[in-house]
Structures are given as C-alpha cells and as structure tokens.
C-alpha positions in Angstrom: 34.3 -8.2 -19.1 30.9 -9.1 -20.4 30.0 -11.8 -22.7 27.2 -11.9 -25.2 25.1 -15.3 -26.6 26.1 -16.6 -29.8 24.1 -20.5 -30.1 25.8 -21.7 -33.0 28.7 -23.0 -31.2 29.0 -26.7 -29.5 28.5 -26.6 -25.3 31.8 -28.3 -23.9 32.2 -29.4 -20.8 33.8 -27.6 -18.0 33.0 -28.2 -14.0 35.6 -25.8 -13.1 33.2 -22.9 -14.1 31.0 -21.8 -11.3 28.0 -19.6 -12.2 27.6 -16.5 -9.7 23.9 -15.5 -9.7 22.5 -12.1 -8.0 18.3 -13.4 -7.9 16.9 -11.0 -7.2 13.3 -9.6 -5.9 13.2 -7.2 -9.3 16.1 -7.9 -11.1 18.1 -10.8 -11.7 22.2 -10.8 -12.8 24.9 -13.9 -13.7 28.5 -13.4 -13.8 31.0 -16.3 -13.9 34.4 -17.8 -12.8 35.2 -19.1 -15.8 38.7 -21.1 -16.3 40.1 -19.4 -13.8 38.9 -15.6 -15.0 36.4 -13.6 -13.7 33.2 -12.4 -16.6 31.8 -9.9 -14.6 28.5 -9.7 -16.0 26.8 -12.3 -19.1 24.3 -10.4 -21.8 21.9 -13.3 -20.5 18.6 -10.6 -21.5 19.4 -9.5 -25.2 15.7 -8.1 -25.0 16.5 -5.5 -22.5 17.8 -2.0 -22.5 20.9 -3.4 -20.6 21.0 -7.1 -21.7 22.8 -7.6 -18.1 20.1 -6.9 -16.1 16.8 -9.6 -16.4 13.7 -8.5 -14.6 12.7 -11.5 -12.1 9.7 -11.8 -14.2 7.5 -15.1 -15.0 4.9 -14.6 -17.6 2.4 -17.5 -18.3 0.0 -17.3 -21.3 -0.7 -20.7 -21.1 -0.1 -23.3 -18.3 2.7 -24.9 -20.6 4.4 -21.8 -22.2 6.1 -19.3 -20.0 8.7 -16.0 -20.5 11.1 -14.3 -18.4 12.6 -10.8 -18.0 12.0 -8.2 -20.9 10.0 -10.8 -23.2 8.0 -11.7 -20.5 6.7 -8.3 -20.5 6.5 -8.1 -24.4 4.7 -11.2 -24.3 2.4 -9.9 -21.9 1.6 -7.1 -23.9 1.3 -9.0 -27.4 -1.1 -11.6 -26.0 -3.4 -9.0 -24.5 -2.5 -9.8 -20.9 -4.2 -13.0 -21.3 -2.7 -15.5 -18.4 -0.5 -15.0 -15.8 2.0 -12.8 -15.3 4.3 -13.5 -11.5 6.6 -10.8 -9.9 8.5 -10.5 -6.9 7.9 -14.0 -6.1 11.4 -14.7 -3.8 9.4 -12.4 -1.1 7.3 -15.6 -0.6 9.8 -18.3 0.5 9.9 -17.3 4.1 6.5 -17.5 4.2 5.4 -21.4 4.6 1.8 -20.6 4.1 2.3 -19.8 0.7 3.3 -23.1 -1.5 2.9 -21.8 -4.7 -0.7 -21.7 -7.3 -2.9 -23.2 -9.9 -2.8 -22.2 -13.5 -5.6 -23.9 -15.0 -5.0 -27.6 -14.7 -0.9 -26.6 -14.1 -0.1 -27.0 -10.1 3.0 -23.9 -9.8 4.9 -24.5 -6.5 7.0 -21.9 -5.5 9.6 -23.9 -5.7 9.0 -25.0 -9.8 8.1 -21.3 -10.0 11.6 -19.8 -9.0 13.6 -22.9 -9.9 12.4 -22.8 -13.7 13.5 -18.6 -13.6 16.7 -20.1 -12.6 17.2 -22.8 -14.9 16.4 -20.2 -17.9 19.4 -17.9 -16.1 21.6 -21.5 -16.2 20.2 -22.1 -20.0 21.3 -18.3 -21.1 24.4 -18.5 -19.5 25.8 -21.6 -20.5 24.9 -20.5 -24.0 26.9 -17.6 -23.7 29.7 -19.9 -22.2 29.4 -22.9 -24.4 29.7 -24.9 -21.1 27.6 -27.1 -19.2 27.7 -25.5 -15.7 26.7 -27.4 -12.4 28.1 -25.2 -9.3 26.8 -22.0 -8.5 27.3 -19.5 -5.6 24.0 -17.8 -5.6 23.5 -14.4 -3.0 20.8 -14.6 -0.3 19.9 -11.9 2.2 21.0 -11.4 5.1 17.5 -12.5 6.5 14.6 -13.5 4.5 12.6 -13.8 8.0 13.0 -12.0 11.1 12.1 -15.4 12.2 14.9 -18.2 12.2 12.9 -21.0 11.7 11.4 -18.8 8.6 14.5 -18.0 7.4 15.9 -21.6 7.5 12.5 -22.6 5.6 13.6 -20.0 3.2 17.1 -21.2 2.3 15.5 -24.6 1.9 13.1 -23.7 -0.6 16.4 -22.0 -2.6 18.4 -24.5 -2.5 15.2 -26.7 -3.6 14.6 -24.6 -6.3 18.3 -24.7 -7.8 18.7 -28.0 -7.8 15.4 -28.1 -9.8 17.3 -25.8 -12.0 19.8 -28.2 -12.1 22.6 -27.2 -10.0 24.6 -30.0 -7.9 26.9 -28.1 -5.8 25.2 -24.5 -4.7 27.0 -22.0 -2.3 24.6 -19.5 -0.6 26.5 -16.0 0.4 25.1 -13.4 1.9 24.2 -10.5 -0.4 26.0 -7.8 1.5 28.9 -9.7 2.6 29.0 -10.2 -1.4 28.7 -6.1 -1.9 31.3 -5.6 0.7 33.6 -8.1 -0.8 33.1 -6.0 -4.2 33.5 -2.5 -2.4 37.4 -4.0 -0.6 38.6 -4.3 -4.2 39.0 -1.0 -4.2 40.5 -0.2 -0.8 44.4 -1.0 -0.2 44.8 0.6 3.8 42.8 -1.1 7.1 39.5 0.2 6.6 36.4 -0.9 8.9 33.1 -0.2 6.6 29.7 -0.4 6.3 27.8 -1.9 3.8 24.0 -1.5 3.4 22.5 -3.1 0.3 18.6 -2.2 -0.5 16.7 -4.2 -3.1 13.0 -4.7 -3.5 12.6 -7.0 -0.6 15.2 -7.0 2.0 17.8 -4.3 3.3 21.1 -5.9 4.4 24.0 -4.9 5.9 27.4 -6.4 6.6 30.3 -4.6 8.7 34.0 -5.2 7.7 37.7 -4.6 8.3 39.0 -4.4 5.0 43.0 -4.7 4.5 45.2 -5.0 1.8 45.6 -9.2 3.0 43.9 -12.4 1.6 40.0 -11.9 2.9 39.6 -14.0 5.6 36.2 -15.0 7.2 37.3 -12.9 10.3 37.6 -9.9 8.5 33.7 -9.8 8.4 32.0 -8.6 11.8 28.7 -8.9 11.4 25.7 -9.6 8.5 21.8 -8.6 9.4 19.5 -7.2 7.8 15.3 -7.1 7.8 12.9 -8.5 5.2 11.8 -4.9 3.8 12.7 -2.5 1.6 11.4 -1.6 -2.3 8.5 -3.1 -2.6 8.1 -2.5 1.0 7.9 1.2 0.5 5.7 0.8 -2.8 3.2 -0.8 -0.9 2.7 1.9 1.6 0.8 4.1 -1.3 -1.5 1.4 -1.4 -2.3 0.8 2.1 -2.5 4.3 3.1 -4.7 5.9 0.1 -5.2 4.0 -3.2 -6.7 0.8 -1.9 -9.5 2.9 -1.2 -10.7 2.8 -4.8 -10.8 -1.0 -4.6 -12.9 -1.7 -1.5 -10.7 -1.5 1.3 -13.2 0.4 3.4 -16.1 -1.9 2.1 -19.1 -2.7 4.9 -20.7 -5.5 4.2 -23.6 -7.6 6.3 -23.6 -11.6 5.2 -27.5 -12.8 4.9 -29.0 -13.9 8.0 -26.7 -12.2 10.1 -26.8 -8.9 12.4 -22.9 -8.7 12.4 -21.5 -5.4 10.4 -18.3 -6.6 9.0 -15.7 -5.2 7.0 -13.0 -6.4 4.2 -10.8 -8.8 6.1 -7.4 -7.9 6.7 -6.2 -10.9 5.0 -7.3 -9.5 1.5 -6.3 -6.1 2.1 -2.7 -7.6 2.8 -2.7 -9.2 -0.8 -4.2 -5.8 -2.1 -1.8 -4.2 -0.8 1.7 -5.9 -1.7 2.9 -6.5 -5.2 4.2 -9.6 -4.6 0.4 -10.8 -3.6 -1.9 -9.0 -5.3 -2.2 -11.5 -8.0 -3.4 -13.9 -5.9 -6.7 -12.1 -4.9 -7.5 -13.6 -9.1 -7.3 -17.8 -6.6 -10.7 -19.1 -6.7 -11.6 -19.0 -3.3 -10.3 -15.7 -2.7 -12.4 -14.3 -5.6 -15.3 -16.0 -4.4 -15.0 -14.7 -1.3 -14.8 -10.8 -2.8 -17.8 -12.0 -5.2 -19.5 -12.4 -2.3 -18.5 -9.3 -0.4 -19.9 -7.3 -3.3 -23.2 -8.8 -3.0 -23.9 -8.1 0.7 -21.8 -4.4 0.4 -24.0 -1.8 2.2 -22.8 0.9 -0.1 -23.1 1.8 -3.7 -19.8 3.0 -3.5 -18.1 0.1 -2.2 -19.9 -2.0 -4.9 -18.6 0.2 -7.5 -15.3 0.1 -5.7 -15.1 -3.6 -6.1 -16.1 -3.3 -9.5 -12.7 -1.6 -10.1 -10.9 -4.3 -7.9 -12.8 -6.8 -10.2 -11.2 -4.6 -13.7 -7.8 -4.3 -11.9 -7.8 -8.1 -11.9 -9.9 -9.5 -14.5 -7.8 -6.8 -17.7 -4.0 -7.9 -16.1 -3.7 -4.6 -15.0 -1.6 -4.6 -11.7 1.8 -5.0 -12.9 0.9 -1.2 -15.0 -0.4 0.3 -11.5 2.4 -0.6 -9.3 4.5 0.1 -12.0 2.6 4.0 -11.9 3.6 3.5 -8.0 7.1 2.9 -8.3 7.6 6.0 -10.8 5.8 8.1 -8.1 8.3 7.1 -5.1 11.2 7.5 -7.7 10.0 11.1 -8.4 9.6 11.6 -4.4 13.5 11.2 -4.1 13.8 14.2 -6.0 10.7 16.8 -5.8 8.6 17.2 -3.0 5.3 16.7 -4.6 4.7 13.9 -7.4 1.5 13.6 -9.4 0.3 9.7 -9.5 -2.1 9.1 -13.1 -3.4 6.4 -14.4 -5.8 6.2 -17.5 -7.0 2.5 -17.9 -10.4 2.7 -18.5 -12.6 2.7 -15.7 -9.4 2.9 -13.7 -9.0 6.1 -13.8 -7.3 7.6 -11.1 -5.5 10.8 -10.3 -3.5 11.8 -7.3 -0.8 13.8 -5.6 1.7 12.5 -3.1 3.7 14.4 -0.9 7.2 13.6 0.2 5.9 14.5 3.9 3.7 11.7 3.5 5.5 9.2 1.9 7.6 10.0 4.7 5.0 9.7 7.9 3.4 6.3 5.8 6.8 4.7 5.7 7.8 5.3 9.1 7.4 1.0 10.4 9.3 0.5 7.6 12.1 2.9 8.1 12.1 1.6 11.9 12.5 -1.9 10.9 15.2 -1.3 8.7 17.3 1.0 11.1 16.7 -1.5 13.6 18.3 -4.1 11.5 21.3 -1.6 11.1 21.4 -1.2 15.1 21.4 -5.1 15.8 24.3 -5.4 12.8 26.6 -2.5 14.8 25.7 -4.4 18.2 26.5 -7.8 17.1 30.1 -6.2 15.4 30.7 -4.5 18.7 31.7 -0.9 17.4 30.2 2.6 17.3 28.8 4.8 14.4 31.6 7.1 15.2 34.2 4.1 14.2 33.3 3.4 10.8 35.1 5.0 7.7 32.9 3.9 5.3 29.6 3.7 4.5 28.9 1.7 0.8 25.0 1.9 0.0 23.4 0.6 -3.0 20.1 -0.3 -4.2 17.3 2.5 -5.4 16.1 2.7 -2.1 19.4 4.4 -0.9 18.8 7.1 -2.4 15.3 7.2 -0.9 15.8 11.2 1.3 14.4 10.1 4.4 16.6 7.1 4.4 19.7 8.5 3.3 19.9 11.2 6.1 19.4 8.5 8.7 22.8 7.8 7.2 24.2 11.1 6.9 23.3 12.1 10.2 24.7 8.8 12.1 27.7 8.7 10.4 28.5 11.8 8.4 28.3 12.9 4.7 32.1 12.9 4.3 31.9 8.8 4.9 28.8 8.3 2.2 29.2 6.6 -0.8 26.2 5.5 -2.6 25.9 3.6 -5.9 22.5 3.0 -7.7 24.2 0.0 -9.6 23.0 -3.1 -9.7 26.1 -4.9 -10.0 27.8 -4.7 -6.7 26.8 -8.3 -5.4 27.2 -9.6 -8.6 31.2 -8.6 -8.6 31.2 -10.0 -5.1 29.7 -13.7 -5.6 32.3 -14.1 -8.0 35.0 -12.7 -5.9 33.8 -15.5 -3.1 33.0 -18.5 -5.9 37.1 -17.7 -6.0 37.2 -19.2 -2.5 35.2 -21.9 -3.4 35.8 -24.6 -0.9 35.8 -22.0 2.2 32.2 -21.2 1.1 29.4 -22.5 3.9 26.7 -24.4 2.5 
C-alpha cells in the first residue's frame, strides 16, 4: 500500500504508529505500522520521479533556508548553485574527526545536519498519516566502522540526531537483517539464505534460517558487513585518473624552504570522495590550496588548481560525480564507457574500461568479500550450504562483484533485485515486534 500527502486534514494523535525509516547514504524511504496495518511505502517526495524514494539531499541557499530530496536539487539549480548543497553525509558519523561545518554565521553539526533530514521525513510522513508519530525503527548497517569504538560513536550520533528530529522511542535494526526479514515473506520451507545488501556506503550481509514459524532472534546467524560500497567504487575514478586535472600531482616548494613537497594526502582524500569533497570550499582548507597554487612549480599544476578552484567556486561537484556514477552504471553493461563533461573550463573527456574499473576497485572488492567471509565464519556454515543468495542495491549488479557470487555459490542460488525497497518492507516487519527490538 502506499499513501500520498493530502495537508488539509487535522493531525490526530496516535502513539501506536511506529514510523519505519530506510536513511540512506543516497536515498532515503518511510513506511509505517500504522493501526495495526502495514503502508509499505509513504509518497513522502511528491517532487520526484517515484515520490517513494527521497534523495538524502540537504541543499542550503542561505544559512536559514534549506531543501531536501528532488527540490533540493531544483532549488539548487534555480538559485544558480549559490550556497550549499550536502550529500552522502551518513558516511561521516563513524568518523569523530568530522563534527559537522560553517555556513556563514550558521554552525551545521552533523548531528543538526542529518537530524533536520530526518525530521523533514517525520514532517512528510505524518502529513500523509494525519498522526503525530514519536517511535521509529530506523535501519543501520551492519557496521558503519570496521572499528567498534567507531561504530558505537556512529549509532550515537543517530540516535542523537533522531531525537533532534523528535523521536522518543527509536529502534535501530540492522539493514540486512531488515532485507532478510523482507526476503522470508516469501519463503514457506526451512531455507538457510544469504542476504547481501549494497547501498552507497556500506555492504552488509546477514545469514538466516528461514521457516514457515514466528521469526525468532535465533533464526538469524550472523550480520557483518564493511563501510564501502557505491560511493566507494565512484571514488576510485577519481583517485586513479580524474583528480589529475585538479592538482593531485601538484609540486610545490613553500618560500624559504628547500623541501619539494607535494599535495597532502589529506586533501586528495576529500578530492577524492563525494561525501567530502565539499569540504575542500572550509576556510582553512582553501587557504591552504590558495597557497599551494602560489608556490606550484608547474604551469600545469597552477592551471590544474585553477580547475579545482572552478569545480568549487560554480557548485559544480554534485554534476561531475553525478557524470561518474553514470559511467560505472554504463560499466555494468558494456565494456567501454565514454566519461564527458562540458562545464566551461571543465571540460573533460575520457574513456574507461571495465578492465580498469575492475584492477582500481580491487581494495574495495577485498574489503567487501572479506566482510562476506567473516559473516559465513561467525554463522559457522559453508558456501556450499546456503540456498539462497538475496542481493540488492546497484552495486550488485556491479560484473566483477556479482561473479564473486556466482562463482562461490552458484547462479542457480542468485537472486538479485535493484529495488530499493527491500529494507524498507523489513523495518516494518520488525517495528511488528516492537518490544523484542534491541535498542
């Protein structure tokens, strides 16, 4: 069932509703137990092409006027790319360097940032509901960090952030024990199945016995998973060829010194990622390139960080990395994939191959798989004893990744879904067992 908004009537009150919210790195989804029956998805985006699915977008023209999902980028485009526009900002919260940014005089923690998206999620949903909602069982990965203390800082900041957003009583599942509770609905015999879930941050996987019984907590075997995946593999065209254009192999000599340096790893790693590449615009990161320019060896480089400088100062990274995840899109299908794009003074034209998409995204591919080893280890069985493997997320479909899975466990025992609402269907299966939910 999906609902749509209509404003004009009165919000009642009802506490036994309980919001189920997919926030995602990209894309963000809200279904609902509602009086006892499940609304599988709310129309909580009646800009987008499928007003189910909200991009995870924060747009900023001003420090006190934001947007989210498809206006944000309407918005964005209206007002000339003037301000801020944020994306993929849940990769930060493991990270406890990172506590948010300025806007002007308008201090933005990361936890403000991500818990007014989810307060505008609460906001469109209730509307459609005409209830005033308070609980929520909202999905986390299976591991933000690959370290625990990292991962614990993460769920803090979430939980943070939603009460922010006003939520009382918050239930945090993990995404793919929410896609595997989705994928059971549809098996009745004693099954044992994987589940790998890939969105633009993390790749998680749970392993299940499925049977036609009540679920019980038992019934899942294991949940791991590793902080990369999309944006993961989007990033890897950056590092390994475009950044090249923006000064990544700059040489540079400060005054008064004989040292021959070149640009710091640190600003390469926000070049790089599009989660941080906005933040090379922070003061004293800018300063710091302004600098770099001046002492650069190199006409080139100068000229390269004249682009950098362009890339920044007209808004356009959000249109580039958009050009870069259209390229690895075409790479799951052709084995060559031309990568344009015609801003002026931008202007840059390459071709990828699949064989190197392949050879850049090998770490990433390792780390994932390794995540996938650690999840069979901890459940105690072998490739050989699962029946079914569930993946969904865009990156499933990703070739190199999706004959790891062939070849470990067989093509007969695939089945992938590019849907996005998989983990939706599952937080509200588990908001059903409300008071066997962990914290």
């Amino acid at each position: 069932m999906t609902l749509t908004s209509s404003s004009s009537s009165a919000i009642s009150s009802a506490p036994e509703t309980i919001l189920a919210i997919d926030f995602g790195t990209s894309h963000s989804l809200v279904g609902a137990l509602h009086n006892g029956q499940r609304i599988d998805s709310l129309a909580i985006d009646p800009s987008s092409s499928d007003p189910t699915l909200m991009r995870t977008l924060l747009y900023f023209p001003t420090p006190d006027r934001c947007f989210y999902g498809a206006d944000a980028l309407k918005k964005y485009t209206e007002f000339e790319m003037e301000g801020r526009l944020f994306r993929s900002f849940k990769s930060h919260l493991p990270n406890k360097f990172y506590l948010g940014t300025v806007f002007e005089n308008r201090i933005l923690s990361l936890e403000n940032m991500i818990g007014l998206f989810l307060l505008e999620l609460k906001k469109r949903a209730e509307a459609v509901l005409k209830t005033k909602v308070t609980k929520a069982v909202i999905g986390r990965p299976a591991r933000y960090s690959m370290d625990p203390a990292a991962d614990e800082f993460a769920i803090h900041r979430m939980k943070k952030a939603a009460e922010y957003a006003g939520f009382t009583d918050i239930k945090f599942v993990p995404e793919p024990l929410a896609a595997a509770l989705e994928f059971r609905r549809g098996i009745h015999q004693d099954k044992l199945i994987l589940i790998g879930d890939f969105g633009g941050g993390t790749s998680d996987f749970t392993i299940m016995k499925i049977t036609p019984n009540e679920f019980q907590k038992e019934d899942v075997l294991a949940v791991d998973g590793c902080p990369l995946a999309g944006d993961a593999l989007d990033s890897v065209f950056m590092s390994s060829r475009l950044n090249r254009t923006f000064g990544a192999q700059t040489k540079y000599r400060l005054p008064m010194s004989s040292n021959l340096m070149t640009m710091p790893v640190s600003v390469m790693d926000k070049l790089n990622k599009p989660a941080q590449i906005v933040h090379l615009k922070e003061r004293d990161t800018y300063e710091f390139i302004k600098e770099v320019r001046k002492c650069a060896l190199r006409e080139e480089d100068k000229q390269a960080i004249d682009r950098l400088f362009i890339l920044l100062e007209d808004q356009q990274i959000f249109a580039f990395f958009e050009e870069i995840e259209k390229t690895k899109k075409n790479l799951s299908e052709k084995p060559t994939s031309a990568f344009k794009f015609d801003y002026p003074d931008l202007e840059t034209s390459e071709v990828f191959s699949s064989v190197e998409f392949e050879d850049w995204s090998e770490n990433v591919k390792t780390e994932i798989l390794s995540a996938l080893d650690r999840c069979l280890a901890q459940a105690g069985v072998e490739d050989s004893q699962i029946e079914h493997v569930f993946l969904t997320g865009g990156t499933a479909h990703v070739p190199f990744i999706q004959n790891e899975f062939i070849g470990r466990f067989g093509a007969e025992k695939m089945q992938t879904k590019n849907f996005f609402h998989s983990i939706l269907s599952g937080l509200i299966e588990s908001a059903k067992s409300w008071d066997q939910l962990g914290g």
